[in-house]
C-alpha positions, -999 to +999 in steps of 0.1 A: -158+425+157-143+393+137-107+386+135-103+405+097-121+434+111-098+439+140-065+429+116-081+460+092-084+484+118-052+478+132-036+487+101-053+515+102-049+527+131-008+526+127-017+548+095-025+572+115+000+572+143+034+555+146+029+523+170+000+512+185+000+493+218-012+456+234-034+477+260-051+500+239-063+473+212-073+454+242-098+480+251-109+490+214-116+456+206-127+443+247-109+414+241-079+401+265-043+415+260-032+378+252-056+374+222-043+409+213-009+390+207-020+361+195-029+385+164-001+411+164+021+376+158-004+364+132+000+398+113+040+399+116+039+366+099+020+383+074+041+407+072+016+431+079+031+449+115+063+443+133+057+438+169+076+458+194+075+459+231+040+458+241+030+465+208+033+467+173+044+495+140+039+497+110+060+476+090+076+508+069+089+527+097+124+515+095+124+538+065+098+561+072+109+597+088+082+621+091+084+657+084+087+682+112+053+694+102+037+662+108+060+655+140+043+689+160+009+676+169+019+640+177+020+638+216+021+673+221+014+670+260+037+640+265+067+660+247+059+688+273+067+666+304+097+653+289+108+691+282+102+696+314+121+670+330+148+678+310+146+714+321+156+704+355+188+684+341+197+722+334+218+739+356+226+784+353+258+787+331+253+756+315+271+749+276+245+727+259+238+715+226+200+705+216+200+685+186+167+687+157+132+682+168+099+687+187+111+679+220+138+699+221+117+725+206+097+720+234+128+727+260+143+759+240+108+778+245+110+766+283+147+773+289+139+811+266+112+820+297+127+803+326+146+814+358+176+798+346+199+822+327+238+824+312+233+793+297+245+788+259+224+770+236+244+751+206+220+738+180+221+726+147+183+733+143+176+766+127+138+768+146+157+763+174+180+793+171+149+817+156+132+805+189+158+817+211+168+848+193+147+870+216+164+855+246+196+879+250+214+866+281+208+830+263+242+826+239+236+805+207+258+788+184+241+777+155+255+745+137+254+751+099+256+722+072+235+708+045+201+721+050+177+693+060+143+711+045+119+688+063+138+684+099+151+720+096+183+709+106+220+709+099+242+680+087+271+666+071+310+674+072+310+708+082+281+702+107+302+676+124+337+693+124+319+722+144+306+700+168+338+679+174+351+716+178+330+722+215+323+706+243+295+704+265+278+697+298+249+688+285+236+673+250+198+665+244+196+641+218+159+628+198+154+594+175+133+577+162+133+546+176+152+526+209+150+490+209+170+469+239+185+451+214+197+470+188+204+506+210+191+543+195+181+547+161+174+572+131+161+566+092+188+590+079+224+584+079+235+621+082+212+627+112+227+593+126+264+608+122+256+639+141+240+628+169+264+601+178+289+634+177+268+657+197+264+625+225+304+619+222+313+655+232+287+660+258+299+650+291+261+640+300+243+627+272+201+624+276+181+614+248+147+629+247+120+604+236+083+597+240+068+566+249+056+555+211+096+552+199+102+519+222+112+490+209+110+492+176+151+498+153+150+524+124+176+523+097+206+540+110+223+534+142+234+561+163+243+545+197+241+511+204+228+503+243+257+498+263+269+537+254+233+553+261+238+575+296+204+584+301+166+589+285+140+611+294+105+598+286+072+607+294+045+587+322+028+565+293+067+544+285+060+508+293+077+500+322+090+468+316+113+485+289+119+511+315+131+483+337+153+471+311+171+500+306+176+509+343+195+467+345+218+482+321+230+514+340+211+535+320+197+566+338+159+566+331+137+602+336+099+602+335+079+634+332+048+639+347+015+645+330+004+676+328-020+689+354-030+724+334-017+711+297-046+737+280-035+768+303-001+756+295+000+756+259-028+787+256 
């Protein structure tokens, strides 16, 4: 495959999924990792990608926040393990908050049929509530706001007054994006607001991402590195970054894959 080729399939490739990494073009295109980057630096110049760590995105996804629709099927089994490992970060009795999002959709469905009970749930997802709502020794407190029709989540003023209202032992926070440099981010403003609330009134703070958010900023910064506790990630993070978060104090939690993922999500 010539150079163009590879450039064009690339591009297409981060089309249809968020990030793309140094490894996995490696092996498409059986070509070394270090010619790989010779070309993901060619086609940042272009201004065709923006390179992240062991990797590259698409240049729009600074902007770009995707639907909770499209979010489901993306990394379905990976988002599992991270629920998981966050599942044991639960103790019985436990106040938590889960903010928006697949993963912690993920973790409401594990924590409605698990053997821990008397916990309450605070969300300001409403798929999150409706989830729980057949769980009757699990309390919840939904978070209302301005409705977010394509996260399915609660924002703004009165969102945040509620939240700066409770506190908690435990908040589960998702992104979009985590760069070392630039700390945890989000496209939307509002989101951005709320989550930096929900982390400021837990007393542990975790934020649940898989591996293809690394190293890459969105718009909108919700917590800049030096005030991240702790993130749960799933076995395919890159472990340099890994690395790099651990030399900054920072709690890392990776979930294992799957063993039974079909008989799991049957």
């Amino acid at each position: 495959m010539l150079l163009e080729d590879r450039k064009e399939y690339t591009l297409k490739l981060l089309q249809k999924k968020s990030s793309v990494t140094v490894s996995e073009l490696s092996k498409i295109f059986q070509v070394s990792e270090v010619s790989v980057r010779k070309m993901l630096m060619k086609m940042e110049e272009d201004g065709q990608v923006k390179r992240t760590w062991g990797g590259a995105v698409s240049v729009d996804s600074s902007l770009r926040e995707y639907s909770h629709s499209e979010k489901i099927p993306k990394y379905l089994k990976e988002k599992i393990s991270i629920a998981k490992a966050a599942y044991e970060c639960i103790n019985d009795g436990d106040a938590i908050i889960l903010d928006s999002g697949t993963t912690t959709l993920q973790l409401a469905r594990l924590i409605k049929k698990g053997h821990k009970r008397k916990i309450m749930v605070t969300t300001n997802a409403v798929n999150i509530a409706m989830e729980l709502a057949d769980a009757p020794d699990i309390s919840v407190v939904l978070i209302g706001g301005e409705f977010r029709h394509k996260i399915l989540s609660c924002v703004g003023n009165f969102a945040e007054d509620m939240v700066n209202q409770m506190f908690y032992d435990k908040g589960f926070v998702s992104g979009n994006h985590l760069s070392i440099e630039h700390g945890f981010t989000t496209p939307n403003m509002g989101e951005a607001n709320l989550k930096r609330r929900i982390m400021q009134s837990s007393k542990e703070s975790f934020i649940v991402m898989d591996h293809s958010k690394f190293g890459d900023d969105s718009l909108c910064l919700i917590s800049p590195i030096k005030e991240i506790q702790a993130v749960i990630t799933d076995w395919r993070a890159p472990q340099g970054f890994l690395e790099q978060l651990r030399m900054r104090d920072i709690r890392v939690i990776s979930g294992n894959e799957p063993l039974n993922y079909w008989k799991e999500t049957i």
